[in-house]
N, C-alpha and C positions, 0 to 999 in steps of 0.2 A: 377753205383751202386757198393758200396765196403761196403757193410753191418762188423761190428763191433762183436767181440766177446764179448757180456755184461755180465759182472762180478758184482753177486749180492754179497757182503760180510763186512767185518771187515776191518776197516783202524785201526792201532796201531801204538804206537811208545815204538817199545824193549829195555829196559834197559836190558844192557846183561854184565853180569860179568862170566871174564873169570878163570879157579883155576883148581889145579891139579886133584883134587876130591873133591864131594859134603860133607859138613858137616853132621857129627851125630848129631842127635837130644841132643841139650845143648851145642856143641861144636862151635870154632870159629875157623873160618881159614883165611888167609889170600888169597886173588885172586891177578891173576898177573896184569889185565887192567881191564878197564870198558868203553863201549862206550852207548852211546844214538844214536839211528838208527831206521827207518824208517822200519814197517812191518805191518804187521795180515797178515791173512790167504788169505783173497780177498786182498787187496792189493800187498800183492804179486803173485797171481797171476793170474792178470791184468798186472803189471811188466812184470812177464814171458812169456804172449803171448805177447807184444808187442816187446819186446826185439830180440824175435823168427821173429816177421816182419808182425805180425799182427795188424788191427785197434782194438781199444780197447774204452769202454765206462764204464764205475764204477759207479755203485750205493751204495752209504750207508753214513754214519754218521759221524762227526768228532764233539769234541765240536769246542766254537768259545774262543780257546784260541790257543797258540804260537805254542803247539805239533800240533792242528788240521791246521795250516797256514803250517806247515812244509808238511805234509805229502799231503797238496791235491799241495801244490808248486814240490813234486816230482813225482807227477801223470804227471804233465803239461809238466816237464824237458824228460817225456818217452813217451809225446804226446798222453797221454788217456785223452780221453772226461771225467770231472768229475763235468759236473753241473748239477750232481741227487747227487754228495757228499756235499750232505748238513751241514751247520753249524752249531749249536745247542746251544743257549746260557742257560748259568746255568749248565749244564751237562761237566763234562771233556770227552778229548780224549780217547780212550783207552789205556789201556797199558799192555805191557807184559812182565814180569819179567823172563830172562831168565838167566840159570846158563849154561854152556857149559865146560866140563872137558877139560882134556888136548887129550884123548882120541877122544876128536867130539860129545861123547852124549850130549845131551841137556835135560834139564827139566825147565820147562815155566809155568805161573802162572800168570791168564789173570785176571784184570778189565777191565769189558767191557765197561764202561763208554757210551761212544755214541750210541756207537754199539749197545747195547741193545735197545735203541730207534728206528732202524729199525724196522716201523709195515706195515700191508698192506697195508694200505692209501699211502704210501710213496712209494710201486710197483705203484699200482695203479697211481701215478703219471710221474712214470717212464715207462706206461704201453706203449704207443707208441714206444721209445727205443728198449726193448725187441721186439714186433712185427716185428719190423724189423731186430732184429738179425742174424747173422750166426750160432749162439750156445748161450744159457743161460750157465755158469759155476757158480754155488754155493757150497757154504760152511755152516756147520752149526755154526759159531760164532755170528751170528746175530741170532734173535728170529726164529723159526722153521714159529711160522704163515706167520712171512713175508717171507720165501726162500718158504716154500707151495704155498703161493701167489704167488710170482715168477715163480716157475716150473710150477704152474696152467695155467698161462698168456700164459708160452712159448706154451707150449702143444696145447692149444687154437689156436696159431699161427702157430704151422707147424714150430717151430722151437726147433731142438735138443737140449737136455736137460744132462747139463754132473752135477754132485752130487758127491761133497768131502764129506762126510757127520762126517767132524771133526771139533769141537771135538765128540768122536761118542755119539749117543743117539739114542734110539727106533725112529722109524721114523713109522706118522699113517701108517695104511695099505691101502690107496686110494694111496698114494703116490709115490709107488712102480713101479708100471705100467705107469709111466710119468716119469720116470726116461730112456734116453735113453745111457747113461754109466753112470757106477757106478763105483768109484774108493776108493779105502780104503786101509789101510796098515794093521798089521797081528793084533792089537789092536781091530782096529774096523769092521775087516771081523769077529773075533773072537765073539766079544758083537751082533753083528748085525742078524748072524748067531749061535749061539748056542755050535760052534762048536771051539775044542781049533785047534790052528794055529800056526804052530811051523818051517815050510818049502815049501816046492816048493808041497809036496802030500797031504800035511792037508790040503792048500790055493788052490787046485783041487778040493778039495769037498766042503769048507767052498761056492770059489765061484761058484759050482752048486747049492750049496743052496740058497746062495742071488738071484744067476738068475733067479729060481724058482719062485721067489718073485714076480717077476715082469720087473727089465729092463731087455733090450736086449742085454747088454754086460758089463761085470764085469772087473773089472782088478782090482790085489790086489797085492800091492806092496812090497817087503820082504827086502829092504835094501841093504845089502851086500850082501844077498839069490837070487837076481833078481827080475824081476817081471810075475806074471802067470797073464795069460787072460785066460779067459772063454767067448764063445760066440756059434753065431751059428756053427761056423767049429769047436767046440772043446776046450777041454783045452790044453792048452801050454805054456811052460817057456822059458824066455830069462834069458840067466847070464846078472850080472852084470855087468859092468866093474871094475878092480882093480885098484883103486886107493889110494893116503894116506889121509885117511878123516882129516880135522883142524875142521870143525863146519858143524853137521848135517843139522843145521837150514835152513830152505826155502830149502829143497831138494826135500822133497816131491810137494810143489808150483810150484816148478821150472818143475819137471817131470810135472803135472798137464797142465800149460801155454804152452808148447812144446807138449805136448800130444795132447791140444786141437786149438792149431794153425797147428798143420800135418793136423788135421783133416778137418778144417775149407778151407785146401788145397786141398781137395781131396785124402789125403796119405791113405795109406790101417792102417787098426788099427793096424798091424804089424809094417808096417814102422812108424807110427806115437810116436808107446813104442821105438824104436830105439833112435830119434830123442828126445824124454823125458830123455831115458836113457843117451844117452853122456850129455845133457844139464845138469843134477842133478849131471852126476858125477863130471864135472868140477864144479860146482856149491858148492861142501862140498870140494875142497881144497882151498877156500877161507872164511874167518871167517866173521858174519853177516849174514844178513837173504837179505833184494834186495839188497845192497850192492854186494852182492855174484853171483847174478843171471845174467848170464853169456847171452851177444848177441850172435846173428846168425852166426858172422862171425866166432864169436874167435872159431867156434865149426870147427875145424881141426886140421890134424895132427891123435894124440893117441884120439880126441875127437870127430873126425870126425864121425855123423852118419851112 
């Protein structure tokens, strides 16, 4: 038995142009490149636990055009199970429109095309998969019914339940308490929780209040700031590491997929933010979103866990 970490989420393909700074509203600028590249949210991180040395399984949507052949052909090249990624004729792929300064910020701006087509019929189909999981991992860029559906199933199952819950949104309140980590960055600890999120002591309180909510352990991730956990032993912050960022993109997926393959090992939730944190850091000094998303090996040296 080598049970699979299944990954309910977003397959996209990012158009990403690269440029000094974002344009004023009316203004035109010039970018220095533009590539066409492989992401969303689940998809990348499905990448990222496999990469890390885990088995992996994907569920969601692609249309049945040339982006969606692309993207489930490099599911298969990083050996994720993807025959719950379904094809969808009449509907496009997703896509995500990304700008990336010279700085490393990013701003992203999705058609969900397929994606949106994930409903619960389509867990429920997938419902055996999860049952046997090591870990459910979802996102919210797919419909909220179907990832509830999802986390329902695992929950059912006796199998842990980890919740990106981005892009953020109200999430019902059954929901809460099936949630076995919860993971968000200062954005959507902020919306989620009520409370503003500005560092390592605001993201101490934000995540005692999500915890409150209901799951059993929070981690809220602050960038360059590090990331704080909250759990049963407490709150506490790791720094960062320093590095020179090129492209923030897929950092957070990256820390995610690494997060939840420590876990899926046995790692203590300690060691498991370690092994997220060097994998995201190496991961934003290369530009691209799975392009970017760094294997197990390359993590030594200055990136060694």
């Amino acid at each position: 038995m080598n049970p699979p970490i299944v990954v309910v989420g977003s397959l996209n393909m990012d158009l990403v142009m690269r440029m000094a700074r974002v344009p004023a509203a009316g203004e035109t600028l010039s970018g220095h490149d533009f590539a066409t590249l492989p992401g969303g949210k689940g998809a990348n991180q499905a990448v990222a636990c496999a990469r890390m040395g885990s088995p992996v399984a994907m569920v969601g949507r692609v249309g049945a055009d040339p982006n969606g052949d692309v993207l489930r052909a490099g599911l298969a090249a990083d050996g994720i199970a993807s025959g719950e990624v379904e094809a969808l004729a009449g509907v496009h792929t997703g896509v995500a429109m990304i700008w990336v300064e010279d700085d490393g910020e990013n701003r992203i701006v999705l058609a969900p095309g397929a994606n949106g087509r994930m409903d619960e019929a389509g867990v429920a189909r997938a419902g055996a998969l999860i049952d046997g999981a090591a870990m459910l991992v979802a996102q919210l860029e797919v419909p909220l019914p179907a990832v509830a559906a999802a986390i329902a199933r695992a929950q059912a199952a006796g199998v842990p339940v980890l919740l990106n819950p981005a892009p953020a949104a109200p999430l019902p309140d059954a929901l809460w308490a099936q949630i076995d980590l919860l993971v968000v960055n200062e954005s959507e600890a902020a919306l989620l929780s009520g409370l503003p999120v500005a560092g390592p002591d605001s993201a101490f309180a934000a995540g005692a209040a999500l915890r409150a909510r209901g799951p059993g352990r929070v981690i809220v991730t602050l960038g360059a700031q590090g990331v704080v956990v909250v759990d049963e032993h407490g709150p506490r912050h790791a720094a960062a590491r320093v590095v020179q960022a090129v492209d923030t993109t897929a950092a957070g997926d990256t820390f995610i997929g690494a997060l939840a393959t420590a876990l899926r090992e046995g790692r203590t939730l300690d060691e498991a933010v370690a092994l997220g944190q060097a994998a995201s850091a190496l991961c934003v000094t290369r530009p691209g979103a799975q392009v970017s998303i760094p294997y197990r090996h390359e993590l030594v040296g200055a990136f060694a866990p």
